[in-house]
Backbone atoms as SQL, in Angstrom:
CREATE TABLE atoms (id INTEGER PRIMARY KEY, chain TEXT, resi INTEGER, resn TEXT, atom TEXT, x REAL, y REAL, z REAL);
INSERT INTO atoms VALUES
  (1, 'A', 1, 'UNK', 'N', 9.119, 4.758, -7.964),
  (2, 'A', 1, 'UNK', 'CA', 9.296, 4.048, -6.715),
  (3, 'A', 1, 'UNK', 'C', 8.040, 3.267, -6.340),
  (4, 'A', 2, 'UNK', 'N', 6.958, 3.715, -6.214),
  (5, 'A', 2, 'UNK', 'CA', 5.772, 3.354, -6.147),
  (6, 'A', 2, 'UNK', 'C', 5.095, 1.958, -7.049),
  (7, 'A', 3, 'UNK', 'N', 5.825, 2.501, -8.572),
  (8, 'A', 3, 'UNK', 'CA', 5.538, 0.943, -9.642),
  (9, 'A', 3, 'UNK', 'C', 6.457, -0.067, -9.216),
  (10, 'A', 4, 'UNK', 'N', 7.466, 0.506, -8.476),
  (11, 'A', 4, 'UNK', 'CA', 8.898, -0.749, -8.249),
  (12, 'A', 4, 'UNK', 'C', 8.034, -1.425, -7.103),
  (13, 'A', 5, 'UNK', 'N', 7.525, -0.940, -6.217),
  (14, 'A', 5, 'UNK', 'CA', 6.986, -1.552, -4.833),
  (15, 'A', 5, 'UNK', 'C', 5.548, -2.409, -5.343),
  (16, 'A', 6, 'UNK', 'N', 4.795, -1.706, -6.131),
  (17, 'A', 6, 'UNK', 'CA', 3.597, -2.632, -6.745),
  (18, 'A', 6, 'UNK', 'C', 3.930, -3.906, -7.220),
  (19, 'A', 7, 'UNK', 'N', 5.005, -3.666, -8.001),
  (20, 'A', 7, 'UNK', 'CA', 5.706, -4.826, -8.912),
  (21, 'A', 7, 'UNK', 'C', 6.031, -6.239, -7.723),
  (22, 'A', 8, 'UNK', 'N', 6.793, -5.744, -6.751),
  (23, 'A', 8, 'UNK', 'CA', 7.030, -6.724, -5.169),
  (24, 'A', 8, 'UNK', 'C', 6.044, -7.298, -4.683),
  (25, 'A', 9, 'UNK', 'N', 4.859, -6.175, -4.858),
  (26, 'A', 9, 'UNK', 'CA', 3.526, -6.709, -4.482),
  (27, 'A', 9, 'UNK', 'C', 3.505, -8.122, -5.188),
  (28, 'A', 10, 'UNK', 'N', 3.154, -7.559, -6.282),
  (29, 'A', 10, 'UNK', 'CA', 2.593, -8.981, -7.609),
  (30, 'A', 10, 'UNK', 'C', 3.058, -9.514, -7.552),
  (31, 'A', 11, 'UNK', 'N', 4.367, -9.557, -7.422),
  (32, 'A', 11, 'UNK', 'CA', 5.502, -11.159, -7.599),
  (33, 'A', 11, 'UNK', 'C', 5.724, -11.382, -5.893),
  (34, 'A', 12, 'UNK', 'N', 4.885, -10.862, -4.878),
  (35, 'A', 12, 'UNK', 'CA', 4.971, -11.700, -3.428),
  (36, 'A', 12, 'UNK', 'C', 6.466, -11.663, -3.332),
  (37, 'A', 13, 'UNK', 'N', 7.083, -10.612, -3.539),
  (38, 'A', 13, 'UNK', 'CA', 8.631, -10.463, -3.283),
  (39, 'A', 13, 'UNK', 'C', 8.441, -9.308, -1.955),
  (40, 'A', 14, 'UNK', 'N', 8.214, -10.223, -0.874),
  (41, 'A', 14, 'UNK', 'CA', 7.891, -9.226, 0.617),
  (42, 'A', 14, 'UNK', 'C', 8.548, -8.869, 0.579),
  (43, 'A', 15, 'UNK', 'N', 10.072, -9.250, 1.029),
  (44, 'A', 15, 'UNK', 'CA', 11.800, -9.073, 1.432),
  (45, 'A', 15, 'UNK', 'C', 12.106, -7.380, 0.836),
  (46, 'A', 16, 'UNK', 'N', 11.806, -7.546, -0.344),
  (47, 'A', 16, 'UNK', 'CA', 12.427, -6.882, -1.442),
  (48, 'A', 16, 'UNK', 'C', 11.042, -5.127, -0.947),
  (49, 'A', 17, 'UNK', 'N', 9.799, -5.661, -0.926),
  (50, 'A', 17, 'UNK', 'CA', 8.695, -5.179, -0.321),
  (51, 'A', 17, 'UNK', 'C', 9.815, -3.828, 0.646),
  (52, 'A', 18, 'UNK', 'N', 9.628, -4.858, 2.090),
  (53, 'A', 18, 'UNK', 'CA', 9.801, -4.060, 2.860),
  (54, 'A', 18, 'UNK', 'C', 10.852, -2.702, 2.663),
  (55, 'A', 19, 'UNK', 'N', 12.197, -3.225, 1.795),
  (56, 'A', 19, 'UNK', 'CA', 12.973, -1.872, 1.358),
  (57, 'A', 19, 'UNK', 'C', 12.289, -0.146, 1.401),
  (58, 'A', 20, 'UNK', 'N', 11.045, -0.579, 0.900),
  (59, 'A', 20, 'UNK', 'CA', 10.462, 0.676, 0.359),
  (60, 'A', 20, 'UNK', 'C', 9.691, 1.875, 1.668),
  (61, 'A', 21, 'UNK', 'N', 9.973, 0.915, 2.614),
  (62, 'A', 21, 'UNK', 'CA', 9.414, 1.105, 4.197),
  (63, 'A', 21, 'UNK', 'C', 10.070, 1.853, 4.972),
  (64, 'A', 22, 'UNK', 'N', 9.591, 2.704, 5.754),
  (65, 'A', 22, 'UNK', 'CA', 10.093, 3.178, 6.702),
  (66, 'A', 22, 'UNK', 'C', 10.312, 2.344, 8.124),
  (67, 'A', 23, 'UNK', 'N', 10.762, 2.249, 8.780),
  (68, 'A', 23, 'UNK', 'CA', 11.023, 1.185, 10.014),
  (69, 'A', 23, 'UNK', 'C', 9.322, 1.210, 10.784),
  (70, 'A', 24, 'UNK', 'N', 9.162, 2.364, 10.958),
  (71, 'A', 24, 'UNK', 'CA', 8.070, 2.940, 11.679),
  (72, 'A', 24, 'UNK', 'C', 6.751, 3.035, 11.034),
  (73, 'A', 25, 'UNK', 'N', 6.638, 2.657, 9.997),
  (74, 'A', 25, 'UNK', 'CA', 5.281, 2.683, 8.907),
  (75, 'A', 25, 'UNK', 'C', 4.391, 2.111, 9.530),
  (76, 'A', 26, 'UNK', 'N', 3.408, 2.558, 8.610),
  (77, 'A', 26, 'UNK', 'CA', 2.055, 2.173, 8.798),
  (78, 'A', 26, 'UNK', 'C', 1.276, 2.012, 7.480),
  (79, 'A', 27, 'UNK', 'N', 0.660, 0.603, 7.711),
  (80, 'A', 27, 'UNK', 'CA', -0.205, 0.516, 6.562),
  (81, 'A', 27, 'UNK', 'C', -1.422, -0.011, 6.961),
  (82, 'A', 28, 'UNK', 'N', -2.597, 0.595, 6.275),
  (83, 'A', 28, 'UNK', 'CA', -3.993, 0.451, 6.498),
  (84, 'A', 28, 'UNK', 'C', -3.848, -0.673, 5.756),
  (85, 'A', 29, 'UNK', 'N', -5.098, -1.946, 6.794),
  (86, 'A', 29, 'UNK', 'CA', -4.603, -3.460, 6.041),
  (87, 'A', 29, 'UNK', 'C', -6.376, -3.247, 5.500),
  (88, 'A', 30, 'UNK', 'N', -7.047, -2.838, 6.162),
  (89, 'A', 30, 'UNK', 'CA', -8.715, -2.471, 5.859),
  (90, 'A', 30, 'UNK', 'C', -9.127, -1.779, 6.726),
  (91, 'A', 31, 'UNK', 'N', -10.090, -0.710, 6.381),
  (92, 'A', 31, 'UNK', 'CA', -11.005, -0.011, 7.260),
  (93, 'A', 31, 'UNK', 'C', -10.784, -0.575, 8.523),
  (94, 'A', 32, 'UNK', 'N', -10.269, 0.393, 9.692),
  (95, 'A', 32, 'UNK', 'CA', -10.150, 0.083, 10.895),
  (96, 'A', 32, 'UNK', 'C', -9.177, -0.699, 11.634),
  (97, 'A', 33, 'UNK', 'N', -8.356, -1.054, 10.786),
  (98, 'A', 33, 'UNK', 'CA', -6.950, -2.072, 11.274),
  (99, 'A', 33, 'UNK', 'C', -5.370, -1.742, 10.601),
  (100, 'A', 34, 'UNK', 'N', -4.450, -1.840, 11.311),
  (101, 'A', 34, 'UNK', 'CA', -3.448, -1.029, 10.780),
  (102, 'A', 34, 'UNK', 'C', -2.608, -2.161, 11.215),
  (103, 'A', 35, 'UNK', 'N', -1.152, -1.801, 10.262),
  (104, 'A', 35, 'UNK', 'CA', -0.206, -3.183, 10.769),
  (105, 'A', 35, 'UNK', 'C', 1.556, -1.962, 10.850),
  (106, 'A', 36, 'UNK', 'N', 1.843, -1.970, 11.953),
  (107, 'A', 36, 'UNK', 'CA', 2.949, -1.032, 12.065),
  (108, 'A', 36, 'UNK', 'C', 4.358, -1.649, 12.507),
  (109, 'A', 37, 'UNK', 'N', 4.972, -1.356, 11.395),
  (110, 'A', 37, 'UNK', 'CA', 6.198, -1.537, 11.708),
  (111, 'A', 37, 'UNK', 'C', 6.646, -2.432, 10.584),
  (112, 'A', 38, 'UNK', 'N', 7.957, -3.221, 9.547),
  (113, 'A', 38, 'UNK', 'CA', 7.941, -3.494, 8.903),
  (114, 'A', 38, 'UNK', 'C', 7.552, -4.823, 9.220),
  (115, 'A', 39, 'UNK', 'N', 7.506, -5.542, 10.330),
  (116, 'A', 39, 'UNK', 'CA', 6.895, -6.855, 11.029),
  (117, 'A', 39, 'UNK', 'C', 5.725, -7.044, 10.434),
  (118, 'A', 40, 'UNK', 'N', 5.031, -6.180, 11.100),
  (119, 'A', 40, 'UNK', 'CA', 3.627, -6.443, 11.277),
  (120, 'A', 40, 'UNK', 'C', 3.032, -6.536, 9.491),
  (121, 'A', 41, 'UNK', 'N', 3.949, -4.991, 8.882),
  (122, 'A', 41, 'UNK', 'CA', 3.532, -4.527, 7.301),
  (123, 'A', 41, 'UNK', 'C', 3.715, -5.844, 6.749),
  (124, 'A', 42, 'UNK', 'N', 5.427, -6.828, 6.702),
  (125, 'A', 42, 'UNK', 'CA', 4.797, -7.908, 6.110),
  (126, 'A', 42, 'UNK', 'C', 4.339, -9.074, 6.524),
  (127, 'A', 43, 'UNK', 'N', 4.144, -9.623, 7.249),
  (128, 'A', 43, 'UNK', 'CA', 3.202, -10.539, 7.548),
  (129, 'A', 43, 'UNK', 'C', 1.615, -10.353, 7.272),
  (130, 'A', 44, 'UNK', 'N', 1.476, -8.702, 7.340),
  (131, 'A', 44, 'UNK', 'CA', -0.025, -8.301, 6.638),
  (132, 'A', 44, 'UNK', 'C', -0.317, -8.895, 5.240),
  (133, 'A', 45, 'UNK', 'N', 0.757, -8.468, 4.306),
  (134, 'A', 45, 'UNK', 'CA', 1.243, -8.356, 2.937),
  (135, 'A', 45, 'UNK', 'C', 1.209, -10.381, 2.735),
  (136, 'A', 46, 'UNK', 'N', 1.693, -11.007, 3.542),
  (137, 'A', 46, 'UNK', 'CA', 1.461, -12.564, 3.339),
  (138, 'A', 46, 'UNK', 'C', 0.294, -12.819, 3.441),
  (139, 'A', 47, 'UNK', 'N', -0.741, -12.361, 4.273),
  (140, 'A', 47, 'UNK', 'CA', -1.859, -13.073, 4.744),
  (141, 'A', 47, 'UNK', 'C', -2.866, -12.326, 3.562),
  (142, 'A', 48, 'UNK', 'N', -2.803, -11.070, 2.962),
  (143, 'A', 48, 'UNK', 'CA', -3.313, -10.762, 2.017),
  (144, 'A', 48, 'UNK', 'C', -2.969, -11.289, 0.897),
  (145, 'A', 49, 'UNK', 'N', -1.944, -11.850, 0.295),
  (146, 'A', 49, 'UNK', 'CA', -1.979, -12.393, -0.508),
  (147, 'A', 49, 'UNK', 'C', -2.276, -14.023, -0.211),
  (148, 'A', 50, 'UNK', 'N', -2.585, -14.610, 0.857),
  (149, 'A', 50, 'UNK', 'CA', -3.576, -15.645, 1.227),
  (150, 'A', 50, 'UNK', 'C', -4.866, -15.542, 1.113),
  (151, 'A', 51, 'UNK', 'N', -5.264, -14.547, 1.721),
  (152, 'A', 51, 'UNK', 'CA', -6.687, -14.368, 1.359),
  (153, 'A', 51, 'UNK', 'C', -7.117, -14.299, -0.038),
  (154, 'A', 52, 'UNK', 'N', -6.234, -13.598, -0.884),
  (155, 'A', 52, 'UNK', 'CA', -6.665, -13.301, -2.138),
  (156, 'A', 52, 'UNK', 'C', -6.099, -14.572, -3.119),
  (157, 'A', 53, 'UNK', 'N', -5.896, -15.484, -2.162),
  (158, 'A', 53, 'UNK', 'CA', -5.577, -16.572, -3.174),
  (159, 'A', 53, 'UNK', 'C', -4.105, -16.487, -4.223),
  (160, 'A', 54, 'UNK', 'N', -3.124, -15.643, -3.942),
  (161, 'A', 54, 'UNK', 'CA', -2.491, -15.600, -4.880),
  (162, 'A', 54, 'UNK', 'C', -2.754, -14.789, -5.983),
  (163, 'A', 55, 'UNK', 'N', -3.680, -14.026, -6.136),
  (164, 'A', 55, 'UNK', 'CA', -3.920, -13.101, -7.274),
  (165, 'A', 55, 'UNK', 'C', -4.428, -11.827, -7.695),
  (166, 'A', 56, 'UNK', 'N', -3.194, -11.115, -6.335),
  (167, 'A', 56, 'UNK', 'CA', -3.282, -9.765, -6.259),
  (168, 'A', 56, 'UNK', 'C', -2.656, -9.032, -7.117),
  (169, 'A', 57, 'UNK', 'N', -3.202, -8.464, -8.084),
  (170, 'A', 57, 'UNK', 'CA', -2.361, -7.449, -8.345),
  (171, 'A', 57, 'UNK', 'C', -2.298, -5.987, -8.301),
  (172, 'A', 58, 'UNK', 'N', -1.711, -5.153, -7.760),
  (173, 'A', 58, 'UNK', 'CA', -1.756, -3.716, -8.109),
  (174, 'A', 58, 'UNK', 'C', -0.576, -3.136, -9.242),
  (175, 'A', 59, 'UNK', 'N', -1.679, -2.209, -9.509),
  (176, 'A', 59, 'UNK', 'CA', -1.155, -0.784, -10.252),
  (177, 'A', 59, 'UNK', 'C', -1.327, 0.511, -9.758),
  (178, 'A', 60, 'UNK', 'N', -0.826, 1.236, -10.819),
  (179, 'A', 60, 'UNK', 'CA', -1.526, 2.588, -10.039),
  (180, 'A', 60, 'UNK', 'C', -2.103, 3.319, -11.408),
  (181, 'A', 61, 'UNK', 'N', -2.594, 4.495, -11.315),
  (182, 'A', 61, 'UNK', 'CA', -3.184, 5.141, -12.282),
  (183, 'A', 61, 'UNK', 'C', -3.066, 6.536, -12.522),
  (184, 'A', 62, 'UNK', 'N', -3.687, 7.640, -12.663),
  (185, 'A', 62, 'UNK', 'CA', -2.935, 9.078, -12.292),
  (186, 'A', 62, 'UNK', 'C', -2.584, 9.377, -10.853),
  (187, 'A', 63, 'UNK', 'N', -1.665, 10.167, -10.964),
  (188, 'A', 63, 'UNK', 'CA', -1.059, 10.434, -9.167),
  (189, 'A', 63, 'UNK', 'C', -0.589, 11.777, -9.184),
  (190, 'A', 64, 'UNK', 'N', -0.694, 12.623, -7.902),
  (191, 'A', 64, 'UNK', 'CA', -0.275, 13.592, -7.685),
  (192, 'A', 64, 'UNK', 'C', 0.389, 13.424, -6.820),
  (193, 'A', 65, 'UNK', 'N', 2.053, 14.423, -6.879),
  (194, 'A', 65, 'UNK', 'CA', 2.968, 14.665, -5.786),
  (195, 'A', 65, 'UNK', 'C', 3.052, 15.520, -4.921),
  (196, 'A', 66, 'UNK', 'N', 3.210, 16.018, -4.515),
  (197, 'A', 66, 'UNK', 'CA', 3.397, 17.179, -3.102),
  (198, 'A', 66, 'UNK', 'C', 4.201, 17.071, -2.290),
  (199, 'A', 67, 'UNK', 'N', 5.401, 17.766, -2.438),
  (200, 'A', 67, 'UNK', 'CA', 6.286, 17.647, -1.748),
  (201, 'A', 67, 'UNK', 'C', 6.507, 19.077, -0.507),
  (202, 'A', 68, 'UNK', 'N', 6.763, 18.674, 0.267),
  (203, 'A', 68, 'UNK', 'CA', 7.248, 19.929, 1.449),
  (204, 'A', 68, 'UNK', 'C', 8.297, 19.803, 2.190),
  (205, 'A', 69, 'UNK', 'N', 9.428, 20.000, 2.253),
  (206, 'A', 69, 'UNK', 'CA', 10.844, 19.949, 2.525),
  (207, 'A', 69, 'UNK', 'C', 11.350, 18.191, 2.363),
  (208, 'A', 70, 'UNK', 'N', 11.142, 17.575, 3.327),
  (209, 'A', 70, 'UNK', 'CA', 11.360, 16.365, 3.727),
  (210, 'A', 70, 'UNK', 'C', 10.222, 14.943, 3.677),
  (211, 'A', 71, 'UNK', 'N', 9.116, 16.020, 3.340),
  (212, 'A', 71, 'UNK', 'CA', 7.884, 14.754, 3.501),
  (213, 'A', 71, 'UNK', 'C', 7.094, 14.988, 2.080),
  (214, 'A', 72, 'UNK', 'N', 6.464, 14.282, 1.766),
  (215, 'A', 72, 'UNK', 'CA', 5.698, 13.933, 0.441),
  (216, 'A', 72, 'UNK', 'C', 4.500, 13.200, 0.921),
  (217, 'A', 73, 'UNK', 'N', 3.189, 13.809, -0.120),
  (218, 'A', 73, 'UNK', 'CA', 1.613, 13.379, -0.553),
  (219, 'A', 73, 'UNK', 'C', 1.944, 12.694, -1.201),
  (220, 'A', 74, 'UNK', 'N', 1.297, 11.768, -1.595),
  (221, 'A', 74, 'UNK', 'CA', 1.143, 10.872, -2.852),
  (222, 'A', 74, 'UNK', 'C', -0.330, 11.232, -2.710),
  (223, 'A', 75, 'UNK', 'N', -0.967, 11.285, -3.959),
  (224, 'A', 75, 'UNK', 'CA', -2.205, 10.982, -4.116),
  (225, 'A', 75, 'UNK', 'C', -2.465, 9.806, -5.123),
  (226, 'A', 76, 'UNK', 'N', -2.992, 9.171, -5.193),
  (227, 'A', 76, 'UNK', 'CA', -2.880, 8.004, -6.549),
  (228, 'A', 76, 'UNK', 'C', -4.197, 7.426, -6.914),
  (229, 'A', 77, 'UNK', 'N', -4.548, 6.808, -8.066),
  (230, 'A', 77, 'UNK', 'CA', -5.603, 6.086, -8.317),
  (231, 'A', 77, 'UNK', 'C', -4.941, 4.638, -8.398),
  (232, 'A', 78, 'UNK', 'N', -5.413, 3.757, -7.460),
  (233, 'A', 78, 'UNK', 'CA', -4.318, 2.674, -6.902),
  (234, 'A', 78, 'UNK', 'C', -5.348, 1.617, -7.526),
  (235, 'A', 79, 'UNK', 'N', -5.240, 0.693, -8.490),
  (236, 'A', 79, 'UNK', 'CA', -6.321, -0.102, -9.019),
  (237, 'A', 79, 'UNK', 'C', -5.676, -1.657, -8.356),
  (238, 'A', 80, 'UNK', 'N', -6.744, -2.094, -7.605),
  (239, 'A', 80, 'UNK', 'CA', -6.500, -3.718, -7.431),
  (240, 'A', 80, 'UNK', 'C', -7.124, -4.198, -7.716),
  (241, 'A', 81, 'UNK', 'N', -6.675, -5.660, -8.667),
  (242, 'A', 81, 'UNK', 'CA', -7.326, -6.675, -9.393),
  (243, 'A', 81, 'UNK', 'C', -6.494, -7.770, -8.013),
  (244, 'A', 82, 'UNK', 'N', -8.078, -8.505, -8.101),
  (245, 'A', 82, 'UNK', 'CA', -7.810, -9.309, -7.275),
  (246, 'A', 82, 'UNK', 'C', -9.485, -10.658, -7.298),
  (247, 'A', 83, 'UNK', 'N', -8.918, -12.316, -6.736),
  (248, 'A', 83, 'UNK', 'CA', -10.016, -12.944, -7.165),
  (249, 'A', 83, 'UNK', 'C', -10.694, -13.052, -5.566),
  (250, 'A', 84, 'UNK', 'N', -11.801, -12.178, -5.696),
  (251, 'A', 84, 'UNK', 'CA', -12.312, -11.760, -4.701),
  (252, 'A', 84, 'UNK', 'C', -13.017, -13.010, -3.752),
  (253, 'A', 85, 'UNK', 'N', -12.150, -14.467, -3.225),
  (254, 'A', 85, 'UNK', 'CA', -12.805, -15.672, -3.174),
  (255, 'A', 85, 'UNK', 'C', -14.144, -15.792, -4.109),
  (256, 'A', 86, 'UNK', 'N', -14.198, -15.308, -5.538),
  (257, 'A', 86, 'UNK', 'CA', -14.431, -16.292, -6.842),
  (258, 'A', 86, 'UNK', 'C', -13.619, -16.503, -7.210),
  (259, 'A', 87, 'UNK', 'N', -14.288, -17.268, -8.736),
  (260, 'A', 87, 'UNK', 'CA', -12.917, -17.480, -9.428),
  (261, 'A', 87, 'UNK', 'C', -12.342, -16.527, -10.249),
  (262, 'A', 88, 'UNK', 'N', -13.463, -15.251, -10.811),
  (263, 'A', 88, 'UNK', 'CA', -13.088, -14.397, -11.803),
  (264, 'A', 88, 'UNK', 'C', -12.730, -13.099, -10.992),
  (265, 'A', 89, 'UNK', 'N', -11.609, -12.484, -11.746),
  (266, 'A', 89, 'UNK', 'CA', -11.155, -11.027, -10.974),
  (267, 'A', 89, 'UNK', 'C', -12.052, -10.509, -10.647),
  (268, 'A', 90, 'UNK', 'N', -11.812, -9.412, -10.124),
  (269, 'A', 90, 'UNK', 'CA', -12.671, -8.191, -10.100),
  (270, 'A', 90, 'UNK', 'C', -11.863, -7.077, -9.582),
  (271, 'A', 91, 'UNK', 'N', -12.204, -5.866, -10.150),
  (272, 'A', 91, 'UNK', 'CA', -11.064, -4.796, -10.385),
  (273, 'A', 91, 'UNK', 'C', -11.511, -3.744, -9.594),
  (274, 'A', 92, 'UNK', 'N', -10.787, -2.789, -8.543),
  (275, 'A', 92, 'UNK', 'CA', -11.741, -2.107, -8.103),
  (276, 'A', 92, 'UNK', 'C', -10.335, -1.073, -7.456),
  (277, 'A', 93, 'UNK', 'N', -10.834, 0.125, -8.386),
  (278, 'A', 93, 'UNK', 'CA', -10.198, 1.393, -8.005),
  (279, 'A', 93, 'UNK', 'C', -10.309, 2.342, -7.219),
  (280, 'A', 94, 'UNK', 'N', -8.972, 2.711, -6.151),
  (281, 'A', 94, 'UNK', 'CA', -9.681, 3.293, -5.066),
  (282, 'A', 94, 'UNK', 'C', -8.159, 4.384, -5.352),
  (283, 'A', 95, 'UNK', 'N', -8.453, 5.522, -4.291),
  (284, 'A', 95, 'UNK', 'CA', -8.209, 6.969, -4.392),
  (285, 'A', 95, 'UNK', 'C', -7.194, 7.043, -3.230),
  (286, 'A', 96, 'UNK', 'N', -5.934, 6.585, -3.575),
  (287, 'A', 96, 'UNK', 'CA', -5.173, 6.150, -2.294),
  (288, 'A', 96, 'UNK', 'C', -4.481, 7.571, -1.918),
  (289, 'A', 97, 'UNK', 'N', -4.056, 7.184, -0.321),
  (290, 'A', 97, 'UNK', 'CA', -2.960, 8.474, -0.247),
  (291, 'A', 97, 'UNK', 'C', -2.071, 7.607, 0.695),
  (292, 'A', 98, 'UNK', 'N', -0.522, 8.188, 0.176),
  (293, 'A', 98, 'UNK', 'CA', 0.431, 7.965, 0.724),
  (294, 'A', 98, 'UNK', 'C', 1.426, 8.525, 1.502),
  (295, 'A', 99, 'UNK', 'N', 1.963, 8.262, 2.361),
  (296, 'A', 99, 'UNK', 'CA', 2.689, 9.436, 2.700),
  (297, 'A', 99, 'UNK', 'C', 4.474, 9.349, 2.750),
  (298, 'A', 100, 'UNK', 'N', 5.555, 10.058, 2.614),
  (299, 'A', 100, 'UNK', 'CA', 6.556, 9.539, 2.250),
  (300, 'A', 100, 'UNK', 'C', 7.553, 10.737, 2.876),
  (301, 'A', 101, 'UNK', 'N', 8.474, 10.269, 3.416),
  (302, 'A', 101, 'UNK', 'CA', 9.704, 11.071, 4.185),
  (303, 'A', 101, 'UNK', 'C', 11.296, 10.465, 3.607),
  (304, 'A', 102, 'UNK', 'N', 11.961, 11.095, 3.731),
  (305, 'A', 102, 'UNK', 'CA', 13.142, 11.400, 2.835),
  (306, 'A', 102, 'UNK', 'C', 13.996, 10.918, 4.255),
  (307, 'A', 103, 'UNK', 'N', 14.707, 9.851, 3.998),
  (308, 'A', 103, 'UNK', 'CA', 15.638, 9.536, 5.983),
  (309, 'A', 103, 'UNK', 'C', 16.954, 10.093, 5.152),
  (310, 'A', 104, 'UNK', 'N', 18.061, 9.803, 6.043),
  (311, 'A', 104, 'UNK', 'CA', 19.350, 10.227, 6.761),
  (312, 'A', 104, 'UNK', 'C', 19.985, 9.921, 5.579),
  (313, 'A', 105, 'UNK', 'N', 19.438, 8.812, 4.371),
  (314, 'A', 105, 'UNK', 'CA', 20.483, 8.549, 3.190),
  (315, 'A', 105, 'UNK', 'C', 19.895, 9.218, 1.793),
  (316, 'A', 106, 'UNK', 'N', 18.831, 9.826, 2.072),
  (317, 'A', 106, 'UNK', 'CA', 18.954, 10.221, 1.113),
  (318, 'A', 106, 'UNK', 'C', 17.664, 9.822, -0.065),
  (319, 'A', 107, 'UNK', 'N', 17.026, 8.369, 1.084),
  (320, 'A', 107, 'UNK', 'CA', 15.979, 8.189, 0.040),
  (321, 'A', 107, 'UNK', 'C', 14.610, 7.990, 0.866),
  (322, 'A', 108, 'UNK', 'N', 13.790, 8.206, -0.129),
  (323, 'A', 108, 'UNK', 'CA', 11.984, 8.442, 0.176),
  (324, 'A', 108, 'UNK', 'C', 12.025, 6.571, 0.461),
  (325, 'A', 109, 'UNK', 'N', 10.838, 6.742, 1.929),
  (326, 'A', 109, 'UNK', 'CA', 10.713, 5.900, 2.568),
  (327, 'A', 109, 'UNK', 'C', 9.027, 5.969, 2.974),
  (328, 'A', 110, 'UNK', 'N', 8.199, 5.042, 2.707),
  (329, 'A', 110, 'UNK', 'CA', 6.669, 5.075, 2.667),
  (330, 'A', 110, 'UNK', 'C', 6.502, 5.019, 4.301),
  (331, 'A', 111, 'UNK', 'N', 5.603, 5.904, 4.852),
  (332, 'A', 111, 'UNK', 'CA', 5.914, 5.588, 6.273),
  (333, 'A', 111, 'UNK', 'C', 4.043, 5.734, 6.979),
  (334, 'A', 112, 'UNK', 'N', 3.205, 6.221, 5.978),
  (335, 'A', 112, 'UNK', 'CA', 1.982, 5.902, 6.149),
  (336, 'A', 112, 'UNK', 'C', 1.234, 5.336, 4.359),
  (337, 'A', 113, 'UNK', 'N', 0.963, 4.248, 4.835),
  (338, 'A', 113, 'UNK', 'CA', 0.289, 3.387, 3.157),
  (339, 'A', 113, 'UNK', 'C', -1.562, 3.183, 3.467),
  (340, 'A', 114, 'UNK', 'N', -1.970, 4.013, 2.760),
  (341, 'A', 114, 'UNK', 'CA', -3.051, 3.952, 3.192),
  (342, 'A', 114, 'UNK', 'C', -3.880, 4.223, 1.553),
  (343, 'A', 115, 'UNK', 'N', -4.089, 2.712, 1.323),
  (344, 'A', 115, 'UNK', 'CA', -4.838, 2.694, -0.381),
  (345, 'A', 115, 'UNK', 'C', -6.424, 3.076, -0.334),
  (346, 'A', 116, 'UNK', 'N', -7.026, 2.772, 0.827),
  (347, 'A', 116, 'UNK', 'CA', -8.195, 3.488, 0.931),
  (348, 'A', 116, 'UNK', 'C', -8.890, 4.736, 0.941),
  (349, 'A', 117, 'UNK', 'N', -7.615, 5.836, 0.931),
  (350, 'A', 117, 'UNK', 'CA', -7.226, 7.218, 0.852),
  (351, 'A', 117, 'UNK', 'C', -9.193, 7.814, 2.048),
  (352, 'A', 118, 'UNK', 'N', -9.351, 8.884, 1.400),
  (353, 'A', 118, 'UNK', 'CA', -10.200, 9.587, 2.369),
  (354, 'A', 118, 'UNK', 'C', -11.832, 8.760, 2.613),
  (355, 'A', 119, 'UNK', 'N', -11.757, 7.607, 1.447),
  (356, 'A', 119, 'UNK', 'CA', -12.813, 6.615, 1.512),
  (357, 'A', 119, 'UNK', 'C', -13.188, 6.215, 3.002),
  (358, 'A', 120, 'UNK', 'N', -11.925, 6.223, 4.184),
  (359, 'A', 120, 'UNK', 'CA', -12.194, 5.813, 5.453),
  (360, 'A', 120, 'UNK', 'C', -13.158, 6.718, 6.156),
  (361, 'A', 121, 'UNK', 'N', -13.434, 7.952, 6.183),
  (362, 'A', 121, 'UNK', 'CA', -14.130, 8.412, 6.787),
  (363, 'A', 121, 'UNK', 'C', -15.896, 7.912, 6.564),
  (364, 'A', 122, 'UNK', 'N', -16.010, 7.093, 4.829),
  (365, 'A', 122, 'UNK', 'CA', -17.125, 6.688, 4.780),
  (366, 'A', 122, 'UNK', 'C', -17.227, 5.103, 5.836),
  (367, 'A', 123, 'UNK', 'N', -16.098, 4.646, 5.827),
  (368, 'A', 123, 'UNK', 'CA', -15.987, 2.969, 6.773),
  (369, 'A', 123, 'UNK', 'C', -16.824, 2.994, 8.203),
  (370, 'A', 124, 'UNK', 'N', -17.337, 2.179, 8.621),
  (371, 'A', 124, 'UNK', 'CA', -17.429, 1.914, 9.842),
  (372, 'A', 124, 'UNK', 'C', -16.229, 1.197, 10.530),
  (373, 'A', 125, 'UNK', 'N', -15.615, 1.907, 12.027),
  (374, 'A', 125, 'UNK', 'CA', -14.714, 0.939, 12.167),
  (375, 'A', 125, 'UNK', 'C', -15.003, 0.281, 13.715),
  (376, 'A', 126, 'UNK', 'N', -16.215, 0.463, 13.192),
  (377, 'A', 126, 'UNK', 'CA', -16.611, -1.016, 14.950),
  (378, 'A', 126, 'UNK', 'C', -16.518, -2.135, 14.482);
């Protein structure tokens, strides 16, 4: 589920994006700023792939699950290549955590996205 939603990422397929969302989500857009709701999540998701010029990509790397009745950990090594306003990539792997709840039909729905995982407590967020 997670490679299907990366994949939306890369190909800027928001629409298709938001599916993977909970109505009520939340995604850390950077240290200290959050975009809630599937509104806000994609219009975040456009302007990041503005900033980055078109050449975001994610993957992921080893991941751990954790599940407890209805809700799920993700832990992941979430790698983004991206052209950091140069011209050449630059790749930079971070220790994401996700969080994921199971709704009324039956399927896992991302409802906190947070790729910066426990790295935030090192952020300043003034």
């Amino acid at each position: 589920m997670i490679a299907a939603a990366d994949d939306a990422i890369n190909r800027e397929d928001f629409d298709s994006l938001m599916d993977f969302y909970a109505d009520d989500a939340t995604l850390v857009v950077v240290p200290g700023r959050a975009a809630n709701g599937k509104d806000e999540i994609r219009a975040a998701f456009v302007a990041l792939a503005e900033h980055y010029q078109h050449t975001l990509y994610v993957t992921q790397g080893d991941m751990i699950v954790i599940e407890g009745g209805d809700t799920a950990l993700v832990i992941a090594q979430t790698n983004v290549r991206a052209n950091m306003k140069t011209a050449a990539p630059t790749m930079e792997t971070r220790n994401a955590t996700y969080v994921f709840k199971r709704d009324e039909e039956d399927q896992w729905r991302c409802v906190v996205d947070n790729s910066y995982g426990a790295a935030l407590l090192n952020q300043s967020n003034s």
